[in-house]
C-alpha positions in Angstrom: -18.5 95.1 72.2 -20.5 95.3 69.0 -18.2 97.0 66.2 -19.3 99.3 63.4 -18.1 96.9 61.0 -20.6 93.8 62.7 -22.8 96.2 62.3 -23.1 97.1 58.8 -22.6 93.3 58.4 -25.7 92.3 60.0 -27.9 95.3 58.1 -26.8 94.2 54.8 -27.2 90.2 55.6 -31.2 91.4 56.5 -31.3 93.4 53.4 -30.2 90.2 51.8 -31.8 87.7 53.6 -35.2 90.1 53.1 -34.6 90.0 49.2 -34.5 86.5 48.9 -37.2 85.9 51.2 -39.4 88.0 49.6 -38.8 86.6 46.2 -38.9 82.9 47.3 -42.6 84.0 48.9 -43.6 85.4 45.5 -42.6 82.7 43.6 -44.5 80.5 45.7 -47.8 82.1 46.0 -50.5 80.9 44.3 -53.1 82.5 42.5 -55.8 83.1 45.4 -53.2 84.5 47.6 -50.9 86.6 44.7 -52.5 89.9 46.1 -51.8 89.2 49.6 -48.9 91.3 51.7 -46.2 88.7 52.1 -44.7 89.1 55.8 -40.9 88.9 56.7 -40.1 85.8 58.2 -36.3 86.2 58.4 -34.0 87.3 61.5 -35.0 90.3 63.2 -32.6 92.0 65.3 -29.0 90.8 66.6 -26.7 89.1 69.7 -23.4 88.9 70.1 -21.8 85.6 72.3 -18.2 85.5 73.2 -16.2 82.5 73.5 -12.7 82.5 75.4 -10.3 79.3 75.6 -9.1 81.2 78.3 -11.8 81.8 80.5 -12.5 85.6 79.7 -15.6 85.5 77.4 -19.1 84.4 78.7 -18.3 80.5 77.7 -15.1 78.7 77.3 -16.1 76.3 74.4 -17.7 76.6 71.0 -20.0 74.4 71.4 -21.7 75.6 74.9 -22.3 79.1 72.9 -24.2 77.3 70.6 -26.1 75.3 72.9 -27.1 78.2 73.8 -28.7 80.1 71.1 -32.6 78.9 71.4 -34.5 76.5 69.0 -35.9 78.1 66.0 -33.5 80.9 66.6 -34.8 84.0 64.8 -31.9 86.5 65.5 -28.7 87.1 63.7 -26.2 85.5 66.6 -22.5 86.8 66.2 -20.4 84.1 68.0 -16.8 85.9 68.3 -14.2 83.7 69.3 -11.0 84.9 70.5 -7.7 83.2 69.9 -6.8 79.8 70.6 -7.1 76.3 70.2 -10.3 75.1 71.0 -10.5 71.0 71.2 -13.4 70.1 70.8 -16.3 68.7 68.4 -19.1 70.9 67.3 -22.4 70.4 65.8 -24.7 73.7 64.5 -28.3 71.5 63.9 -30.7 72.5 61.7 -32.9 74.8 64.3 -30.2 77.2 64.6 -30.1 79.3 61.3 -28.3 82.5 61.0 -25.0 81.8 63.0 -22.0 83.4 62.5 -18.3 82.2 64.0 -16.0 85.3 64.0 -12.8 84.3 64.6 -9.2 86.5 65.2 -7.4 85.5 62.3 -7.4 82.6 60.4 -3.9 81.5 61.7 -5.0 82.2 65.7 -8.8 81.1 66.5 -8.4 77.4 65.6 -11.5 74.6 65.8 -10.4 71.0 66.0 -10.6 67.2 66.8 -9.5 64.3 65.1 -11.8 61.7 64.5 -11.3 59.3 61.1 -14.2 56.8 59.0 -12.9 54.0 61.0 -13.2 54.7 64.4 -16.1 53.9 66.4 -18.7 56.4 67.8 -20.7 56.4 71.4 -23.1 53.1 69.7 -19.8 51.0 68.7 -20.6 51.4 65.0 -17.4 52.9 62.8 -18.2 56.9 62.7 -18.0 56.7 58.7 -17.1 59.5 56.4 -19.7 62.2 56.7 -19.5 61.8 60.5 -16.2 62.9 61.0 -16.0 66.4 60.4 -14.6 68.3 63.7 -17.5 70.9 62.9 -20.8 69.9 61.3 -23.4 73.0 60.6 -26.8 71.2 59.0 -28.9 74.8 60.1 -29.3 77.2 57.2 -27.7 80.8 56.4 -24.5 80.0 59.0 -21.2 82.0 58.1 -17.7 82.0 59.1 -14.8 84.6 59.7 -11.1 84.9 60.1 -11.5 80.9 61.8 -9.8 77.9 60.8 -11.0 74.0 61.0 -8.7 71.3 60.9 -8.8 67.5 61.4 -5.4 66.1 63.1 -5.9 62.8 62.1 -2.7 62.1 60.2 -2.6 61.6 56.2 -2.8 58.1 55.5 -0.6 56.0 53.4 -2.1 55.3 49.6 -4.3 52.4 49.9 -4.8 52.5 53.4 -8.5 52.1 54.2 -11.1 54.1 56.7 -8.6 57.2 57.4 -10.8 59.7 56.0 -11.1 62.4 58.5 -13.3 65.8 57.5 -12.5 69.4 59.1 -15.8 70.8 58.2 -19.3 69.6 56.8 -21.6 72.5 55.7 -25.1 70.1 54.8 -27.0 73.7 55.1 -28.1 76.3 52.7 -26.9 79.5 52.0 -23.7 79.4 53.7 -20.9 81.8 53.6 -16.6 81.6 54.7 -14.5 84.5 54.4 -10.4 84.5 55.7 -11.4 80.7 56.4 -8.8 77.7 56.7 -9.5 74.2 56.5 -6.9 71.4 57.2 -6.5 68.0 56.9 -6.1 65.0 54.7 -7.8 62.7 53.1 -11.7 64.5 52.9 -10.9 67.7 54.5 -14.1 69.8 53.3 -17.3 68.3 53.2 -19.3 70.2 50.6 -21.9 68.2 51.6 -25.7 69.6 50.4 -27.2 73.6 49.5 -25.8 76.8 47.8 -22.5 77.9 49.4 -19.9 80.6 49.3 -16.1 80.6 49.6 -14.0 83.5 49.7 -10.5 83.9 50.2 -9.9 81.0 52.1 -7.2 78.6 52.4 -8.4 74.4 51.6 -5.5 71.9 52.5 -5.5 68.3 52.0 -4.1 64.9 49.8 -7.5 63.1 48.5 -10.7 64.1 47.4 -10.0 67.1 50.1 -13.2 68.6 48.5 -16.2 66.4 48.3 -20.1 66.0 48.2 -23.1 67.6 46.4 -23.2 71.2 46.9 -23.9 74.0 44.6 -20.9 76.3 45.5 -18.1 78.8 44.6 -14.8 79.0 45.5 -13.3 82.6 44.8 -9.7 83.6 45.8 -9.2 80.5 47.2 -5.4 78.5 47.9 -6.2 74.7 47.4 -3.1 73.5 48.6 -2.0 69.6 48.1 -0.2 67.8 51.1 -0.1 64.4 48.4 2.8 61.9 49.0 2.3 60.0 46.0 -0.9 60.5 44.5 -3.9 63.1 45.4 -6.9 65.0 44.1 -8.8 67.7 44.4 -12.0 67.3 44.6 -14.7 65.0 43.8 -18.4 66.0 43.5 -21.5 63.8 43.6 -23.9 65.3 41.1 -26.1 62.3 40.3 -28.4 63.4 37.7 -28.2 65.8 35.2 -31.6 67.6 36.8 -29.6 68.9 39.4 -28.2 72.3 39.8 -25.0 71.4 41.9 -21.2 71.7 40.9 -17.9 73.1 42.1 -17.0 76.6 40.5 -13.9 77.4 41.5 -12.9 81.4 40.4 -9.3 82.7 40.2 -8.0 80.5 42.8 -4.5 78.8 43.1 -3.4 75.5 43.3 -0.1 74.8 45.4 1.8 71.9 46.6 2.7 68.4 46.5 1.9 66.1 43.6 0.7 64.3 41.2 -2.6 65.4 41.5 -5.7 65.2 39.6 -7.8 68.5 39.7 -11.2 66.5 39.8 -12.7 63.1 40.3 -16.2 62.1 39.5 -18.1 61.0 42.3 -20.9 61.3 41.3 -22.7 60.2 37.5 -23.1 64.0 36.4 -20.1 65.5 38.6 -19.3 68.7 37.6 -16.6 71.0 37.9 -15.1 74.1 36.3 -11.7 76.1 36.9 -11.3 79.9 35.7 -8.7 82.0 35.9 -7.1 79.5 38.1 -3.0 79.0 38.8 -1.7 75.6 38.9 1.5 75.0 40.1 3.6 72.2 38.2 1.6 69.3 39.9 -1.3 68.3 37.8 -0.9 64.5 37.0 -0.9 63.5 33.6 -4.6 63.6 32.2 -5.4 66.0 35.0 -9.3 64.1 35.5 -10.3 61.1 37.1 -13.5 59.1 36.2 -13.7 57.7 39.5 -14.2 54.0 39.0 -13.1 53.6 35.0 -16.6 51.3 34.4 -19.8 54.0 35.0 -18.8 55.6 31.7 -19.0 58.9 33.9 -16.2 60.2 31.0 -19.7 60.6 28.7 -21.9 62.8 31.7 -19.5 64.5 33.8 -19.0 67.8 33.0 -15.7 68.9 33.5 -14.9 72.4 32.3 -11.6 75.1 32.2 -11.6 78.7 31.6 -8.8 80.7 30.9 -6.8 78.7 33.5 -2.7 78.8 33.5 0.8 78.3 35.6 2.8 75.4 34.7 0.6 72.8 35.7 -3.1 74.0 33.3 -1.6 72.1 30.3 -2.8 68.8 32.1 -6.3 70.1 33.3 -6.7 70.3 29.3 -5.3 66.5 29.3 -8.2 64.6 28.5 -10.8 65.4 25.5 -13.8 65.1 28.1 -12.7 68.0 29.8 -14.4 71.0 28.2 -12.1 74.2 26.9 -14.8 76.7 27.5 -15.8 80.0 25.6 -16.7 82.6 27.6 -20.6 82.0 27.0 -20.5 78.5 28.4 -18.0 79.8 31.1 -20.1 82.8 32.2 -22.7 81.3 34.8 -19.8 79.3 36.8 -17.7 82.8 37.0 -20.8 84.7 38.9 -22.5 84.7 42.3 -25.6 83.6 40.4 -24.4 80.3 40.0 -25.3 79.9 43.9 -28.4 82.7 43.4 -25.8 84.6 45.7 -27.2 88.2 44.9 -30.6 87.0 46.8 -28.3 86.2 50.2 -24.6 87.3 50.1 -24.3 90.9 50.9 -22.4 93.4 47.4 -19.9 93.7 49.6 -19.3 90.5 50.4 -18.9 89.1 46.8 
């Protein structure tokens, strides 16, 4: 049954989704065509799928619901998922925009498998990082609800090689979690690619358990550390200084097990800012990582805290190449702007 609440949803993701559209038309036009009446391309009208473990929705798997939303899907698709345990590997491709996975609750609708880096896929080749996640979602404008992700592949030992095992890889644009959880070890969130928006959710794991090059947020967020020994938090790709990626992670808290460094850089230009953000008495010493200690990334990574505190925000200070901000250089990494949210995420739903 459709809900008031879906859909008020769905009539301010269009009024969304129609703003940014529009303004990504005018911004493209060219002079000859400047006068001409743009026309909405976006999705018109709305479906809801259910999905029951249990056999009392219209499919029993995750995966068979989206198999069967069309190619070049033009509608916004609601795929409510009851409670349960669902074991299985799912894959949103890039011709299915504007998808939506509703869970129960973030502690009863549960997607997950178990794959790791090393083990080998259907051509006998090792799977690899970036091909592990338990869900992958490369289409554009997909959200999530009140659903968790999780990778069972247990933690691995420090220094043990080809155990990293992703939950979830979002490699599409304009993306949005709400009342999300995401478990697992080492590589637990795969922030791979595009402009993406976390709220309220709950991101476990021991190393690097945020990766990749997106251009995201992270408000209200628990990033909570299962390290035995050593473990970070995440570790972004940004590669030149061009590019308008980073980690902003807003009023957040940090829990757990350390020591734990707060950011590595992956990439040459990584960046990454805390505000507002509790750390529990788990930082490591020096609180940063430069990765490999020979790219000189300590001189272009931009590594930035904001009016962070808890027992543990003396060591994200720890090293002079992590930036003390003012509230000017803080400002663009505190608001939905940093992900040009006010064109695509609904008032409500910042």
């Amino acid at each position: 049954m459709v809900t008031g609440c879906w859909i008020k949803y769905v009539e301010e993701r269009i009024a969304a989704l129609q703003k940014m559209e529009f303004i990504a038309s005018t911004d493209n036009s060219t002079n000859s065509t400047k006068h001409h009446q743009h026309k909405w391309v976006g999705p018109v009208g709305h479906r809801v799928i259910t999905v029951d473990v249990n056999g009392l929705g219209e499919f029993h798997s995750v995966q068979a619901a989206v198999d069967s939303v069309p190619e070049n899907n033009r509608m916004n698709v609601l795929i409510q998922i009851s409670a349960g345990y669902y074991i299985e590997k799912v894959v949103v491709p890039v011709t299915k925009p504007y998808i939506t996975f509703q869970g129960a609750g973030r502690e009863l609708t549960v997607i997950e498998w178990h794959d790791r880096a090393c083990d080998r896929g259907a051509d006998g080749q090792q799977l690899r990082t970036y091909q592990t996640a338990s869900v992958t979602v490369y289409a554009n404008y997909f959200s999530a609800r009140n659903i968790s992700f999780t990778n069972t592949a247990p933690a691995p030992l420090p220094g043990m090689q080809g155990w990293q095992a992703a939950a979830f890889r979002i490699s599409g644009d304009k993306a949005y979690f709400s009342g999300c959880g995401f478990y697992g070890a080492q590589d637990t969130l795969c922030d791979d690619a595009g402009r993406h928006y976390f709220k309220e959710c709950y991101i476990e794991g021991s190393i690097d358990f945020i990766f990749g090059n997106g251009r995201s947020m992270y408000k209200d967020c628990e990033l909570h550390s299962i390290a035995t020994r050593f473990g970070s938090i995440a570790a972004h790709d940004r590669k030149s200084p061009d590019e308008k990626t980073g980690f902003a992670f807003v009023r957040c808290r940090v829990t757990g097990t350390g020591p734990l460094y707060v950011g590595r850089a992956m990439g040459q230009y990584s960046r990454i800012v805390y505000s507002y953000t509790y750390f529990d008495d788990l930082v490591a010493h020096g609180g940063w990582d430069d990765w490999d200690h020979i790219s000189n990334k300590n001189k272009t990574a931009f590594f930035g805290v904001y009016k962070c505190w808890g027992p543990g925000s003396a060591n994200v200070r720890g090293v002079s190449w992590a930036r003390e901000l003012d509230y000017e250089s803080a400002h663009r990494f505190l608001v939905k702007s940093f992900v040009n949210g006010r064109h695509w995420i609904a008032p409500a739903d910042a």
